[in-house]
C-alpha positions as CSV (number, residue, x, y, z in Angstrom):
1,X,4.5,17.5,99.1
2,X,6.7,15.2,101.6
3,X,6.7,12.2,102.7
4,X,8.1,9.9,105.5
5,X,11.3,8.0,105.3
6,X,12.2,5.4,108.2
7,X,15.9,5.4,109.2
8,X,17.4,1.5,108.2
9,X,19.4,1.7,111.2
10,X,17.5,3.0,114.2
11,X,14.3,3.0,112.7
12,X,13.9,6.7,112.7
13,X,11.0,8.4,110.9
14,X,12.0,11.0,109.2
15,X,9.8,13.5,106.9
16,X,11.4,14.4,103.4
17,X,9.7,17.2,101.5
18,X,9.5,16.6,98.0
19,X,11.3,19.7,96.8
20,X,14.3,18.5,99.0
21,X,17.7,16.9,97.1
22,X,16.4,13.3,98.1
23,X,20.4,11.8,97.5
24,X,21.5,14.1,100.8
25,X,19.0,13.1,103.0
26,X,19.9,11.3,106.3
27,X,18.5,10.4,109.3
28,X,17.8,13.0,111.9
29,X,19.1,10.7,115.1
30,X,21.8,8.7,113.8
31,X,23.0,10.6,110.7
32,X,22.7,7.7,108.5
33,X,22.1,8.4,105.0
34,X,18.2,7.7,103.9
35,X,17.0,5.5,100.9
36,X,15.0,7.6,99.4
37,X,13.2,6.5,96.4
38,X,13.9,8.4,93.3
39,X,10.9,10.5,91.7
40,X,9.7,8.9,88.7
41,X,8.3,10.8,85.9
42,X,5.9,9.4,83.6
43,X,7.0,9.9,79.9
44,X,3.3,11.7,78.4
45,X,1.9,9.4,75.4
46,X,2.4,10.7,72.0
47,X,-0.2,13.2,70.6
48,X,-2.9,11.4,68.4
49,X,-2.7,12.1,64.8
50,X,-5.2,14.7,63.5
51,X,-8.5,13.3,62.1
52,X,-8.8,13.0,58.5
53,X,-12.0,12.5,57.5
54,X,-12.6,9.9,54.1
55,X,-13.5,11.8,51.3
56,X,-16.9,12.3,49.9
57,X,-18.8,9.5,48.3
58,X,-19.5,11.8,45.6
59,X,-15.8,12.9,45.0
60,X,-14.9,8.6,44.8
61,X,-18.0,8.3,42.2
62,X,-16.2,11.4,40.1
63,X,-12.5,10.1,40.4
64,X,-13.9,6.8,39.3
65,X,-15.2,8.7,36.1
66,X,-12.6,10.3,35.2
67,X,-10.2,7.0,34.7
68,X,-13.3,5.7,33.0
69,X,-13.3,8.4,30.8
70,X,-9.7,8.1,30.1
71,X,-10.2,4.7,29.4
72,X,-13.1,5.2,27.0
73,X,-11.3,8.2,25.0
74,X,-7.7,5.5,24.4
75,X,-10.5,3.0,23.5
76,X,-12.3,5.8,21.0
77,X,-8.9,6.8,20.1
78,X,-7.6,3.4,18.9
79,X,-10.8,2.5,16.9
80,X,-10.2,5.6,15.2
81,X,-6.7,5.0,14.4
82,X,-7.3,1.7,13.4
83,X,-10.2,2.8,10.8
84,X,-7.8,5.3,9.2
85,X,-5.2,2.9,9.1
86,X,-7.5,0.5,7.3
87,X,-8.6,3.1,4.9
88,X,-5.1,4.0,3.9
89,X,-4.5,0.4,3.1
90,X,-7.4,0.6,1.2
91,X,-6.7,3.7,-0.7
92,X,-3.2,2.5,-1.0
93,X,-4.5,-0.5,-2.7
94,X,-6.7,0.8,-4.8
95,X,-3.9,3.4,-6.1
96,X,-2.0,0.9,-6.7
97,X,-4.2,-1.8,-8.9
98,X,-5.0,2.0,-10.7
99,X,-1.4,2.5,-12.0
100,X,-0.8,-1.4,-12.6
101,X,-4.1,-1.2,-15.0
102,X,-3.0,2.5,-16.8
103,X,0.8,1.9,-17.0
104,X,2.1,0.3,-20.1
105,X,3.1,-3.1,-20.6
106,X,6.1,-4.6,-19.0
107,X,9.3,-4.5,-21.0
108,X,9.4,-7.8,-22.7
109,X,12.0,-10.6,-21.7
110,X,12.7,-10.6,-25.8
111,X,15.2,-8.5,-27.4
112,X,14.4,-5.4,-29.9
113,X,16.0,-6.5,-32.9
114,X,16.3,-4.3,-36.0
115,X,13.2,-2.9,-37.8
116,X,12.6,-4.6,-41.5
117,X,13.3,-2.5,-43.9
118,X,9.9,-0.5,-45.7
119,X,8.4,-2.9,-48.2
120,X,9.7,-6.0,-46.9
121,X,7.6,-9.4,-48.0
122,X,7.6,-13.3,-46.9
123,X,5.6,-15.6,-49.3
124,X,3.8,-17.9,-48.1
125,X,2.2,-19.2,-51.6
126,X,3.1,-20.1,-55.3
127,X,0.9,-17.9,-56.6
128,X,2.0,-15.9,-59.1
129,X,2.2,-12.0,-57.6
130,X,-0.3,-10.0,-60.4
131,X,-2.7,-8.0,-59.4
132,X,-1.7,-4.5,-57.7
133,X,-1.8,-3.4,-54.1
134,X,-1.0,0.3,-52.9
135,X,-0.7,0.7,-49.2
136,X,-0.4,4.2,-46.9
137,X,0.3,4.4,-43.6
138,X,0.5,7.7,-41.1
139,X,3.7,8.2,-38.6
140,X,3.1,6.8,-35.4
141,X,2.9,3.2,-35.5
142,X,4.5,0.4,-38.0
143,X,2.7,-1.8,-40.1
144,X,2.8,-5.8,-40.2
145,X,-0.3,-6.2,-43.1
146,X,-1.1,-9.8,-44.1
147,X,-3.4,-11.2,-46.4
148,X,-5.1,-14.5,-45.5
149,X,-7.2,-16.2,-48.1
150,X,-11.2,-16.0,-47.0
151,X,-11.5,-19.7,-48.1
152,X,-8.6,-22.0,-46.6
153,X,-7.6,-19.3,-43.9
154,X,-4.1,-19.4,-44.9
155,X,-1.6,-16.8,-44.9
156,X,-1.1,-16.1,-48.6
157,X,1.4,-13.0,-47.8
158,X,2.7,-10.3,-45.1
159,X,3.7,-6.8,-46.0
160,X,5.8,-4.7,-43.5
161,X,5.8,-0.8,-44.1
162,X,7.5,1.8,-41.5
163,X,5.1,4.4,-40.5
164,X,4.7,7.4,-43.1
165,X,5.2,5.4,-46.0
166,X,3.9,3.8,-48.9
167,X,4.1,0.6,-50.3
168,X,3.1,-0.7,-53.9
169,X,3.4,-4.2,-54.7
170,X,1.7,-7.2,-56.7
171,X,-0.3,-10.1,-55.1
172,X,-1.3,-13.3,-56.1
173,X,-5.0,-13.4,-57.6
174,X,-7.3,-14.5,-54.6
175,X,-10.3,-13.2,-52.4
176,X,-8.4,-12.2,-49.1
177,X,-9.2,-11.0,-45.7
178,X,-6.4,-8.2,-44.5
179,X,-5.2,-8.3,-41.1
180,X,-2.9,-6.1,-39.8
181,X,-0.7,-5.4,-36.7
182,X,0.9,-2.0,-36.1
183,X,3.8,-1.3,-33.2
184,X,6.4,1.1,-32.8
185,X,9.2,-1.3,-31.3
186,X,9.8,-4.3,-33.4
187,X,10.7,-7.5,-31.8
188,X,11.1,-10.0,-35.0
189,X,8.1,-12.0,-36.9
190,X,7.6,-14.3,-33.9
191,X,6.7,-11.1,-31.1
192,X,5.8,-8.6,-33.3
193,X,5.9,-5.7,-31.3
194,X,5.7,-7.0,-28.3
195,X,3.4,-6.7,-25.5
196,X,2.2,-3.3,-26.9
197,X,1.2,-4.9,-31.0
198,X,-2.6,-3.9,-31.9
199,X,-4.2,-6.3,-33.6
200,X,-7.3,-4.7,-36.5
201,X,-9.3,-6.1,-39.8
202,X,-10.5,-4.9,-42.4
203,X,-14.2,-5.8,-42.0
204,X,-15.0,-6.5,-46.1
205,X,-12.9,-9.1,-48.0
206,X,-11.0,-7.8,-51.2
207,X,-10.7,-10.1,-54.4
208,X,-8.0,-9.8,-56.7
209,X,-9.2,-11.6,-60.3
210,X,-8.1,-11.2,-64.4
211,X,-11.7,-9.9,-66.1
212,X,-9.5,-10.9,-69.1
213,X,-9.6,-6.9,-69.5
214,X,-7.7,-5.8,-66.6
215,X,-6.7,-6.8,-63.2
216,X,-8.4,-5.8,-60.3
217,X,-6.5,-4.1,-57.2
218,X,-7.0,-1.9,-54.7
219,X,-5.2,0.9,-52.6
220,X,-6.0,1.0,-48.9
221,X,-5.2,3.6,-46.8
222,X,-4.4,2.4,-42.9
223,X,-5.8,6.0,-41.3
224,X,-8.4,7.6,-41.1
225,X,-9.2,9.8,-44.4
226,X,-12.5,12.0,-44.6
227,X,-15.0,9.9,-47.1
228,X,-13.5,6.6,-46.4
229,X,-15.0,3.4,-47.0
230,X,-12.7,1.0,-45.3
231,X,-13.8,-0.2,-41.6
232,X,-11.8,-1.7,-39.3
233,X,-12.2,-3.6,-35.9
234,X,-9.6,-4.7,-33.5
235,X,-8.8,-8.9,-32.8
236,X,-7.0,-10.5,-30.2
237,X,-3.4,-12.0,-30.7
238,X,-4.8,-15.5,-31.5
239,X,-6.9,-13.9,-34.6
240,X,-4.3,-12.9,-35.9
């Protein structure tokens, strides 16, 4: 391809071919040197990025899903943790009021002090001591036994016997209820035997009396014996 270049200085027409070194060319009559324009090359535009299609309506429907179900099974999963958390408490608790209710009794704020010695009596009447009492225990438990008078409801006299013994004494005359509270820690005449004292009565009075022939007394035996024909029941603290 060529094309035509006039001379600036005589006006010359000159014809430049394309292929030609365009900053050597001059002017066929005068020799001056030709303005050719330089061959501009047009830079191509960048390739277009490959087409990506969206995705599937389908494929958003199941990717939506699935972080729905992800979200549904931490939901499940919490619920779940939060009932087994609640039943531990609950279990937890209920172990717990269990032992408080079977344990024993909490150690007293009291002192033990010593035990009185097997036989031991406090008066609590005039009454001139008579008429004969025999008392057995069993091992296992210590004895506070008092007599009460089943008229005035006054103590008349206690008894203390260490378990497996016996005790024989006299008593005033009288018809007497028998109270008694048994222990195995002994925590003075004002606590007993702390928290853990039973409290029991004999459920028939006894009478002690002069017939002018004899005395009356009795022997009672605080155990059980085959044949026996002494019932007992227990009483609170304040019955006592």
């Amino acid at each position: 391809m060529s094309k035509i270049i006039s001379c600036p200085n005589c006006g010359q027409k000159n014809r430049i071919h394309g292929d030609s070194d365009s900053s050597q060319a001059i002017c066929a009559k005068c020799w001056t040197k030709l303005d050719v324009p330089k061959k501009t090359v047009k830079v191509p535009p960048p390739p277009n990025e490959p087409y990506t299609p969206p995705p599937p309506e389908n494929e958003n429907k199941e990717g939506n899903g699935f972080s729905f179900g992800w979200v549904w099974l931490l939901v499940i999963g919490g619920f779940i943790w939060w009932v087994i958390a609640q039943d531990s408490n609950n279990s937890t608790t209920t172990r717990t009021t269990a032992n408080n209710y079977s344990s024993s009794h909490p150690a007293p704020s009291y002192p033990e002090v010593t035990m009185p010695y097997n036989g031991e009596i406090q008066m609590y009447t005039n009454g001139e001591q008579i008429a004969p009492l025999k008392i057995q225990t069993s091992r296992g438990a210590n004895y506070l036994v008092k007599l009460v008078s089943a008229y005035s409801q006054k103590t008349a006299m206690t008894i203390f016997i260490r378990g497996g013994n016996t005790v024989s004494t006299e008593v005033p005359l009288g018809t007497y209820e028998i109270k008694y509270a048994s222990g195995e820690k002994w925590y003075g005449y004002k606590h007993l035997f702390g928290p853990d004292t039973s409290y029991s009565k004999a459920e028939k009075t006894f009478t002690f009396k002069d017939t002018g022939y004899q005395i009356s007394g009795y022997t009672i035996t605080l155990y059980r014996v085959s044949n026996g024909n002494l019932r007992t029941s227990r009483i609170s603290p304040s019955q006592f």
